[in-house]
C-alpha positions as CSV (number, residue, x, y, z in Angstrom):
1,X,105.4,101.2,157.8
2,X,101.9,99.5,158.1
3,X,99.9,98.7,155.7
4,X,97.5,101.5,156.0
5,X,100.5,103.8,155.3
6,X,102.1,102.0,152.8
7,X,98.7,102.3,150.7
8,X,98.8,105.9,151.0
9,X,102.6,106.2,149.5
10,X,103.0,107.1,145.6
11,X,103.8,104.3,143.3
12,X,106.6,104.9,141.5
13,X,104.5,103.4,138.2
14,X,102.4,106.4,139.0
15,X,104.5,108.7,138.6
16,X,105.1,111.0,135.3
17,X,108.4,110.7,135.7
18,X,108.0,106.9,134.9
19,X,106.3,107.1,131.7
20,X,109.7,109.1,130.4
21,X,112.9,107.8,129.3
22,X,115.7,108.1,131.9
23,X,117.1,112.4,131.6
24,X,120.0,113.5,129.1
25,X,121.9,116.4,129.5
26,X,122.1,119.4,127.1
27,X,124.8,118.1,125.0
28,X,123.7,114.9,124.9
29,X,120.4,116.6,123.0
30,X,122.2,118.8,120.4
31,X,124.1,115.9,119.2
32,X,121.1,114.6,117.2
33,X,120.6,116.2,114.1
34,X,116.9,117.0,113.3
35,X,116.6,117.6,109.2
36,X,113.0,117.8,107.1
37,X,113.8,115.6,104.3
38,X,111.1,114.9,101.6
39,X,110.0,111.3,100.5
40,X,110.9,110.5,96.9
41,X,110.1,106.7,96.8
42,X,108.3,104.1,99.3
43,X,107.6,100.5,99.1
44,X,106.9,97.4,101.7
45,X,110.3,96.3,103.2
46,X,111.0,92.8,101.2
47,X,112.5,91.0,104.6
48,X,109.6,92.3,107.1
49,X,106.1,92.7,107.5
50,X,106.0,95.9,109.2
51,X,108.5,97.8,108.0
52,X,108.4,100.4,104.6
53,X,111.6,101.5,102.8
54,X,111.8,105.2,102.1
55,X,114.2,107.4,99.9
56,X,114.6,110.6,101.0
57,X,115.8,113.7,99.8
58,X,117.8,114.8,103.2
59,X,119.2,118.2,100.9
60,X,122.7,116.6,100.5
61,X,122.7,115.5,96.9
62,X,122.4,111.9,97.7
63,X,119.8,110.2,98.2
64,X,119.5,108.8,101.4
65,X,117.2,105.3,102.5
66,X,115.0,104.7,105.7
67,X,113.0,101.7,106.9
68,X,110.4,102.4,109.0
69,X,107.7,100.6,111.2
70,X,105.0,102.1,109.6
71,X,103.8,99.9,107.2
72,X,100.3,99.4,109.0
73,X,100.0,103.1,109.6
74,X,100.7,104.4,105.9
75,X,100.4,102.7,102.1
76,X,103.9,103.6,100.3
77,X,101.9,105.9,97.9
78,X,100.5,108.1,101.1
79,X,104.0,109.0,101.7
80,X,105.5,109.7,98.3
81,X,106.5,113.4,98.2
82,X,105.6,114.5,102.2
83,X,108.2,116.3,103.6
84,X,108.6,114.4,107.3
85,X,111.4,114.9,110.0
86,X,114.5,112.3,110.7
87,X,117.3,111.9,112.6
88,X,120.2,112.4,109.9
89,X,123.3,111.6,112.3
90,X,122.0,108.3,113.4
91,X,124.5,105.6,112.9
92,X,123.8,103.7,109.4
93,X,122.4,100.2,110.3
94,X,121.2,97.1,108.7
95,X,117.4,96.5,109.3
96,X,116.6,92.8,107.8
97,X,118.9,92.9,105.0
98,X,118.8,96.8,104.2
99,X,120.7,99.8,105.0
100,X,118.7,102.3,107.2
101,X,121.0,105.5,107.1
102,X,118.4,107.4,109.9
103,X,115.4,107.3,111.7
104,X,112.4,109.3,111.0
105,X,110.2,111.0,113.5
106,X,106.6,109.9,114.8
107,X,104.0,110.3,117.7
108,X,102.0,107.3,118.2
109,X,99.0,106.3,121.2
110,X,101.7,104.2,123.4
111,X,99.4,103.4,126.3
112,X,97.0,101.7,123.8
113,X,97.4,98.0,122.6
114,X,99.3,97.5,119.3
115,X,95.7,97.2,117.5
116,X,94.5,100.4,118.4
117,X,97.6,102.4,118.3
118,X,98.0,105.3,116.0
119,X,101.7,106.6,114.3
120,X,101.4,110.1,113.2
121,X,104.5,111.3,111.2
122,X,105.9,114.8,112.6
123,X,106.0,116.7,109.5
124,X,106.8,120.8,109.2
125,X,103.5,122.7,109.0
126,X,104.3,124.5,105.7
127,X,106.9,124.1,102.6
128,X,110.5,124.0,103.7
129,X,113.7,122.9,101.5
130,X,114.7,119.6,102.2
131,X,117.6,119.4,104.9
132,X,116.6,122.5,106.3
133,X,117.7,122.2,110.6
134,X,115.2,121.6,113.2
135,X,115.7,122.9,115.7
């Protein structure tokens, strides 16, 4: 192909298909388990500088904790009583020394530069009981 040509081919980092994570099937997507859950507590992570610890009520009973890379996003008291979406099936893991039992949802600006990046917390746009399905 000459070069001529070769400038006039798509580039694969052009794309949309690039800016996505690789395709799951059906299944794949109705294994995660979408729940609101409504923040009862929050305060800065005491192992990490980004992170916040959450405890949620996910409707179960029990509380249930999250830590988060949101600490330059939101102040622990902004959170305190906002109903937000997680992933409740998520495997429990430890994240610097604490137990993270979920994830929780967010949009954020991912082209920009970590400075000018906003996270915006998906949250239900009125009152819902906590572990109500999303679906």
């Amino acid at each position: 192909m000459s070069e001529a040509e070769n400038a006039t081919q798509p580039s694969n980092a052009d794309t949309p298909e690039s800016i996505f994570k690789p395709e799951i099937t059906y299944d794949d997507f109705v294994k995660i388990d979408l729940r609101v859950a409504k923040v009862l507590a929050c305060e800065p992570h005491p192992n990490a500088d980004r992170l916040l610890k959450l405890q949620l009520d996910d409707g179960s009973g029990t509380p249930r904790q999250i830590c988060a890379g949101i600490k330059g996003h939101y102040e622990p008291e902004q959170l305190v009583g906002r109903l937000i979406i997680i992933v409740a099936n998520l495997a429990p893991r430890k994240i610097r020394g604490e137990e993270s039992r979920g994830m929780l949802l967010a949009a954020s600006d991912a082209v920009k530069g970590d400075a000018e990046r906003r996270v915006i917390l998906l949250t239900p746009m009125s009152e819902i009981e906590p572990g109500s399905v999303v679906s």
